[in-house]
Each structure stands twice: as structure tokens, then as C-alpha cells.
C-alpha positions as CSV (number, residue, x, y, z in Angstrom):
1,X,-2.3,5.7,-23.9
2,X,-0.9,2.1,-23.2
3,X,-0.2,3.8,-19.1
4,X,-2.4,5.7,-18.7
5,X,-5.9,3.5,-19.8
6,X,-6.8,0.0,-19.2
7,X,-5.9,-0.7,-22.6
8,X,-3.3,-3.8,-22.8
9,X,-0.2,-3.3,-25.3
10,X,-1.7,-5.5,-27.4
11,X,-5.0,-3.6,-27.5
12,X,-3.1,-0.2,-28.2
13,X,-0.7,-1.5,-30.8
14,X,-3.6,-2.7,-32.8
15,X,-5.7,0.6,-32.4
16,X,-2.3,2.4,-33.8
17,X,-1.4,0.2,-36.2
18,X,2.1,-0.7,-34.6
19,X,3.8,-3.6,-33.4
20,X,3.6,-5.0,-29.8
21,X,6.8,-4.4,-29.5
22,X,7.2,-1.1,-30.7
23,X,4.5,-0.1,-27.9
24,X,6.7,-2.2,-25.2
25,X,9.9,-0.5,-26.5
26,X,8.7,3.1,-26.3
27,X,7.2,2.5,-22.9
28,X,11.2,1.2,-21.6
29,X,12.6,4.3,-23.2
30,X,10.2,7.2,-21.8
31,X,10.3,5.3,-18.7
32,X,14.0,5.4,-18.9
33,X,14.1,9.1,-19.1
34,X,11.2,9.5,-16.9
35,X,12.1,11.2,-12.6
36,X,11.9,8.7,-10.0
37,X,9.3,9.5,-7.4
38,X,12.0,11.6,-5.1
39,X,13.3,13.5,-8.3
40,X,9.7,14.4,-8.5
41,X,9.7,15.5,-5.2
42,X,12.4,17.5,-5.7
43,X,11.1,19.6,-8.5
44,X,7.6,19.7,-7.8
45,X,8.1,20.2,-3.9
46,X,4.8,18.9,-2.5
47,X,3.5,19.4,0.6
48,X,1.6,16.2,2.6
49,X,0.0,15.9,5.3
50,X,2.4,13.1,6.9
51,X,0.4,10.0,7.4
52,X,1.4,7.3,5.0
53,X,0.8,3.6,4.2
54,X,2.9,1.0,3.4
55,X,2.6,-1.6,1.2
56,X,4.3,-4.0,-1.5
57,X,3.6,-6.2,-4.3
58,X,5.9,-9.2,-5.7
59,X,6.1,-8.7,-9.5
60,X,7.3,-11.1,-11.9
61,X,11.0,-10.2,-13.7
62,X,13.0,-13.4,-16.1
63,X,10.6,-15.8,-14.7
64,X,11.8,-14.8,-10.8
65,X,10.3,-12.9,-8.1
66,X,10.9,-9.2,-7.4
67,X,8.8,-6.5,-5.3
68,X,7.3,-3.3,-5.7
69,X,7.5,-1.2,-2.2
70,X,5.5,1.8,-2.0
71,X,4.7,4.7,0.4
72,X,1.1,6.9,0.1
73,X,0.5,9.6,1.6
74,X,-3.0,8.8,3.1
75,X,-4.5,12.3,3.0
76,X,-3.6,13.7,-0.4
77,X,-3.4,10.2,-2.1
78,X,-0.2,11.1,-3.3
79,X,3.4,8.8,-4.0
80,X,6.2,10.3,-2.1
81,X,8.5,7.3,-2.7
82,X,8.5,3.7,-4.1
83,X,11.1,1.1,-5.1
84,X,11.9,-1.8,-7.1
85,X,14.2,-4.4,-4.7
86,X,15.0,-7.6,-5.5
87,X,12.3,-8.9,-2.4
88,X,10.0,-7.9,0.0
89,X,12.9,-8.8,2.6
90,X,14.3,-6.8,5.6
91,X,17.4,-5.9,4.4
92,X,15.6,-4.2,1.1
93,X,12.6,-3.2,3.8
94,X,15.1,-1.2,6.0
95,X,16.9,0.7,3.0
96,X,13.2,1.7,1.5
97,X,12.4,2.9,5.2
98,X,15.5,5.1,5.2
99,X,15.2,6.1,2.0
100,X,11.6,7.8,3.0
101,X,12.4,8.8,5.9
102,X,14.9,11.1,4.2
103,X,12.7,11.8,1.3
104,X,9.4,12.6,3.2
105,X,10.6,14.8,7.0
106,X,7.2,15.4,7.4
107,X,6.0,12.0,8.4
108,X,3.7,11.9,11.5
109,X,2.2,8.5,11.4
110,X,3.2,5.2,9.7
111,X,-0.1,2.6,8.4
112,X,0.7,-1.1,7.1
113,X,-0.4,-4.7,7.7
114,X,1.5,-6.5,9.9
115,X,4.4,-7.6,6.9
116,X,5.7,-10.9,5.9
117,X,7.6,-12.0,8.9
118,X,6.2,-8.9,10.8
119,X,9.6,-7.0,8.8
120,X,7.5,-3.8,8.6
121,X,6.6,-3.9,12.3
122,X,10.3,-4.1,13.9
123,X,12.3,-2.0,10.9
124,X,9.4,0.6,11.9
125,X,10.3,0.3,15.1
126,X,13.9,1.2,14.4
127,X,13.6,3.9,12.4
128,X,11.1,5.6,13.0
129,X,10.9,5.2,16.7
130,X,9.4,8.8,18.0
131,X,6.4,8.0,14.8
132,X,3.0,6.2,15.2
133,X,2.7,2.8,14.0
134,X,-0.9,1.5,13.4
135,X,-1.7,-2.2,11.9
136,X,-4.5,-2.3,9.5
137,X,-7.8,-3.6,11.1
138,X,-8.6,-5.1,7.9
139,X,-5.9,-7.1,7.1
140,X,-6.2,-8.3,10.3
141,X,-9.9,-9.2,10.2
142,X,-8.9,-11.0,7.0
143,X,-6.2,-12.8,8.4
144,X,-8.7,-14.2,11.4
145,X,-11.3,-15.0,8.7
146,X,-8.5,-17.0,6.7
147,X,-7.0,-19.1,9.8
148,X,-10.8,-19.3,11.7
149,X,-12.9,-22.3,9.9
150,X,-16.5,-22.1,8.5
151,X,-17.3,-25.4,8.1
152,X,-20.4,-26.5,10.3
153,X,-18.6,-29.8,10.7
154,X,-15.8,-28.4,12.6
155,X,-16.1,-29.9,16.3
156,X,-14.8,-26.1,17.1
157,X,-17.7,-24.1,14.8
158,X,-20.2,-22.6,18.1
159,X,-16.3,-21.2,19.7
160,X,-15.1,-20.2,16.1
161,X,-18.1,-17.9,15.4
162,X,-17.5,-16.7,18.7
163,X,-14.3,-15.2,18.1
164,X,-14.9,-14.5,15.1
165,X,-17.7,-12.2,16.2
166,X,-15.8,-11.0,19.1
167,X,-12.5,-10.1,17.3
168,X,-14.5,-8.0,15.0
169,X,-16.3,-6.4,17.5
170,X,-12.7,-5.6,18.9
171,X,-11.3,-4.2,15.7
172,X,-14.5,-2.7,14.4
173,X,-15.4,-0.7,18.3
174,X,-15.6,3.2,18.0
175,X,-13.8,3.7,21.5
176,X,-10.7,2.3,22.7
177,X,-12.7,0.8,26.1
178,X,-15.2,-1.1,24.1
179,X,-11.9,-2.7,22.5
180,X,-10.4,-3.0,25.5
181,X,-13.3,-4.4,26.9
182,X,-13.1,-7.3,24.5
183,X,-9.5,-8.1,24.9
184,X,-9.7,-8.4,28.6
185,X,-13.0,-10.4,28.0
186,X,-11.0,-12.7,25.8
187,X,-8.0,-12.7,28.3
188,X,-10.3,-14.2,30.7
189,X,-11.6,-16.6,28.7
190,X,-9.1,-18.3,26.6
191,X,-9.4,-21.9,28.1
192,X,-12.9,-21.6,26.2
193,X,-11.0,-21.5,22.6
194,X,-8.9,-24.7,22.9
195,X,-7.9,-25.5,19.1
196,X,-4.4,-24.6,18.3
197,X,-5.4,-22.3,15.3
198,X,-8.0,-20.5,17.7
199,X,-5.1,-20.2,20.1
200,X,-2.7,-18.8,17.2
201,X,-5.0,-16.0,16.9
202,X,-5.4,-15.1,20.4
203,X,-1.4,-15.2,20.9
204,X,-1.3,-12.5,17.6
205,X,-4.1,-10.5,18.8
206,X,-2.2,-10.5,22.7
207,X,1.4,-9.6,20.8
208,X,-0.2,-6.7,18.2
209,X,-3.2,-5.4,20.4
210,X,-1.4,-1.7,20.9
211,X,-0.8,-1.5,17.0
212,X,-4.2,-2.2,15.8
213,X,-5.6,0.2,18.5
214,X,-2.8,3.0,18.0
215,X,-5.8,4.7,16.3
216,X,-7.3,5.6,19.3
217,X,-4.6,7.5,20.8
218,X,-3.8,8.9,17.7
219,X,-6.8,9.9,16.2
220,X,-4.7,11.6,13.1
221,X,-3.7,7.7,12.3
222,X,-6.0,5.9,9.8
223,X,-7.5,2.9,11.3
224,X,-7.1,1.4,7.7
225,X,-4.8,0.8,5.1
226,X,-7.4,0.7,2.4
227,X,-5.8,3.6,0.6
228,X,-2.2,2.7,-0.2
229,X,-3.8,-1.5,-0.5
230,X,-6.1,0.1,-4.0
231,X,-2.9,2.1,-5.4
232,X,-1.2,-1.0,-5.2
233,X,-4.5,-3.0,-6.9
234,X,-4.3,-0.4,-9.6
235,X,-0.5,-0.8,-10.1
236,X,-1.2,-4.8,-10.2
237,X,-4.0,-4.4,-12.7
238,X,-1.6,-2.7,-15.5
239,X,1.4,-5.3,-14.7
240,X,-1.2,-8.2,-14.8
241,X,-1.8,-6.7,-18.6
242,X,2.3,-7.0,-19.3
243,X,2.6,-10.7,-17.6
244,X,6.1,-10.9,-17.2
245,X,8.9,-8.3,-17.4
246,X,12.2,-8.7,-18.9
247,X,14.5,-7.4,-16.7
248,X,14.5,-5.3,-13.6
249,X,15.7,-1.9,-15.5
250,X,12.4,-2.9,-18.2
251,X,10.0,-2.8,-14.5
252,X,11.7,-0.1,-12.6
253,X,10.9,2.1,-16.1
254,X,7.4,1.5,-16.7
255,X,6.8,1.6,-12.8
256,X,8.3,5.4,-12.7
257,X,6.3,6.4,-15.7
258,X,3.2,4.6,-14.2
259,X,3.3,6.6,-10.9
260,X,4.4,9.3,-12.8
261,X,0.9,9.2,-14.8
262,X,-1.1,8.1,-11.9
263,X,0.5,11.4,-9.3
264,X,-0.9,13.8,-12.2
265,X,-4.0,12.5,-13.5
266,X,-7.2,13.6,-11.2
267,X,-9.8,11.6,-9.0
268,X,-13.2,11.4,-11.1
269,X,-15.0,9.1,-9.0
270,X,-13.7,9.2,-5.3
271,X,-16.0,9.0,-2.6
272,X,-14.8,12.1,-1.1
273,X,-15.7,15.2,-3.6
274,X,-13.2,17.7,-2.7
275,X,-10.8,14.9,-4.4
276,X,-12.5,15.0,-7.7
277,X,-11.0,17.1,-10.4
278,X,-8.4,17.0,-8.4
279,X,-4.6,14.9,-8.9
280,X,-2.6,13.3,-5.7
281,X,-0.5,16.5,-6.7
282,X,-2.8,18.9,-6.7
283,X,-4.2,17.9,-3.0
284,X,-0.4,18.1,-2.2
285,X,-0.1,21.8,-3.0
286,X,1.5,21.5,-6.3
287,X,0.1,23.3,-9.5
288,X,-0.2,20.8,-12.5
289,X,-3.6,22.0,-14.4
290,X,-1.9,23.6,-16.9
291,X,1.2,20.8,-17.0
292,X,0.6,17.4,-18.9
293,X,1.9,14.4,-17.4
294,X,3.5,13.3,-20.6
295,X,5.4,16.6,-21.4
296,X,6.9,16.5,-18.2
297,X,8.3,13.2,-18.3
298,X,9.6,13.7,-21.7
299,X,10.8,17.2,-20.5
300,X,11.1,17.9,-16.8
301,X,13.1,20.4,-16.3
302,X,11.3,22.7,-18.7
């Protein structure tokens, strides 16, 4: 119950009449016990469709800093691999690539934001140089919105809403000339944007233009990472229950058993229909109505 709801440990250890720690304490064990996303795969064999996102979240661990990578397949909504490293830094970045590239063949496109340092963007680069790489047109909206001021005052405001309009124009357009189109337009017209932040957002759009249109080459790439960014929002809304955890082995367990829960339990409200009823499992091939997430991760092999 404590997983798999919304309920806090707190909540459920009341409701049962236990302590706090009791709950806490069974969690670490069955989560001790519990596959890893790629011994999962190895049983269950699922079959995706090959586009995934990226994505990572820091987690708290002793007081310190630690991340949560993770992989999605973007069609099925499913986990094919995630990791708990000590930070969202290239060397961990490049041995979670490799990793999934070994545990997932099938991989035909790549989605992320553009990365802390633009990590994702070169170690992609590297090793997966014959794949697609598109850069999420929302975090880069975001990104202009953050680092382009509102303010009325600004001596810059007619020429910020300007690019504001135009960039979203760009990353919003249907076709790849209309985006094209823009860029070129903004090309000509840089002298026109002449505060240094205005000009910081022109030099990233110039460098990452062919990533954030890859979608229109590709049109099997999502232009969006939306779907791996609200696994991740889940994931963060359960941790943000637990605070802090004790020690790496105490987050790597309850993160296995959470995306072991979340892989098995289906969709009831997507937007799509053909999801609902259905688990990230079950779009990926894999028979689980009659199999209860719990029973398999107390007994996996059986």
C-alpha cells in the first residue's frame, strides 16, 4: 500500500496500526529482494517500440546529493532501465548510456532536454552515434522563458517579447521550413536583440537548432519529452513523502520496487484510451493480468 498509493508511511502505519518504522523497514527489505529493471527485462522479455526519453532527478541520501537516471520507452510507457549513481555527472551519465544501450538493442531514437552541462547531448553523441537525438521543445521554451525578462520596465521588453514570440513560433511550427524560416529570420536580425541574455539565447538556439528540429526528419521521434519528465514527477512525488533516505542501498531498494509497482499497474486515466486498462507491460507485449506485482517481487522466478 505504502508504493503503490499516495499514502505517506506515516499515513499507512497508522491505518495498520504499526510503527513508521516497521513500514520503512519492510519497504528496504522487499525492495532488497525485488529485480532491477534489466532483471525484469530479462524474465519478462518485453518488446518496445525503441524511442526512449531521458531524464534524471537528484534525490536526497545522509543529508548529500544523489540522482535517479531513468530511460522510458515513449510509446509503451514502459521502464527498460534506470539507476541510482552517485550524480547526474558524465562519468555516471556514460556508464547509464552503456548500460541501456546493452539492455534495450532495439533503440531507434533517443529524447532528453539538453542536460546539465549539455552531458546528455555529447555522451549521446558517442554512443549512440548511428541513433536520433531530439532536444525537448519544452524544456527549451522554458529555458527561454526563464532567461527572457517580463518586466515592462526592462529597457529591452518590445525586443524580449519579440523573441519570445518568435522562438515559440520556431519550436511550436508544424513544418520544418516554417522553423527554418524563423531561424534564418532571426540570423538576419540579431543586431536587433542587443542584451547579453537575448544574445545567450540566440547563440543556444544557433548551437542546438538541428536537435530541437530532429523531429522533422524523423517523424518517429517525439517532439517532446513530456512522457519520461511525468514518470519522473511521479517518482518525485512518493520520495518527497520519505524526505530523506538513509543510505544509498535504503534508495536503490524502494526505487526498484517503485518501478517495479508502477511497470505493472495499468493507465486509468491517460489521454490516449487504448492505454487504459492497460500496464507499461502490457503495451510492451508482456502478459501480467493474471500476475500481481507484489507476488512477483516477493517471488520472481515462480
Amino acid at each position: 500500500m505504502f508504493v503503490e498509493s499516495k499514502s505517506s508511511s506515516r499515513e499507512v502505519a497508522r491505518t495498520f496500526h504499526l510503527h513508521q518504522a516497521t513500514v520503512l523497514r519492510w519497504t528496504h527489505e522487499l525492495g532488497q529482494r525485488c529485480l532491477s529493471a534489466a532483471e525484469i527485462n530479462h524474465q519478462l522479455r518485453p518488446h518496445w517500440r525503441g524511442i526512449v526519453g531521458l531524464d534524471g532527478k537528484v534525490i536526497r541520501v545522509a543529508g548529500r546529493k544523489m540522482a535517479c537516471l531513468l530511460a522510458a520507452d515513449l510509446q509503451t510507457i514502459d521502464i527498460p532501465h534506470c539507476e541510482v549513481v552517485g550524480a547526474e555527472d558524465e562519468a555516471n551519465c556514460r556508464r547509464f548510456l552503456q548500460h541501456l544501450r546493452q539492455q534495450v538493442p532495439c533503440i531507434r531514437g533517443l529524447v532528453s532536454d539538453l542536460g546539465r552541462g549539455r552531458v546528455w547531448i555529447k555522451l549521446i553523441a558517442e554512443i549512440f552515434p548511428e541513433v536520433p537525438h531530439q532536444a525537448c521543445i519544452v524544456h527549451f521554451d522554458r529555458y527561454v522563458e526563464q532567461s527572457l525578462p517580463k518586466s515592462e520596465q526592462s529597457p529591452h521588453h518590445a525586443t524580449n517579447q519579440l523573441l519570445r514570440q518568435l522562438m515559440k513560433n520556431l519550436l511550436y511550427a508544424t513544418h520544418f521550413n516554417d522553423a527554418e524560416e524563423i531561424f534564418l529570420r532571426l540570423q538576419r536580425a540579431q543586431d536587433r536583440f542587443r542584451a547579453g541574455y537575448q544574445r545567450t539565447v540566440l547563440k543556444s538556439l544557433q548551437k542546438h537548432f538541428d536537435l530541437l528540429t530532429a523531429h522533422f526528419h524523423h517523424p518517429e521521434l517525439d517532439s517532446t519529452n513530456n512522457v519520461t519528465e511525468n514518470i519522473i514527477k511521479q517518482l518525485d512525488r512518493k520520495i518527497f513523502l520519505l524526505n530523506d533516505f538513509d543510505s544509498a542501498q535504503a534508495a536503490l531498494n524502494f526505487i526498484k520496487l517503485w518501478v517495479l509497482c508502477y511497470r505493472f499497474r495499468p493507465f486509468s486515466s491517460s489521454n490516449y484510451d487504448f492505454r487504459n486498462g492497460l500496464s507499461p507491460l502490457q503495451l510492451a507485449g508482456v502478459e501480467t493480468e493474471h500476475m500481481d506485482w507484489l507476488d512477483f517481487a516477493l517471488n520472481p522466478n515462480n
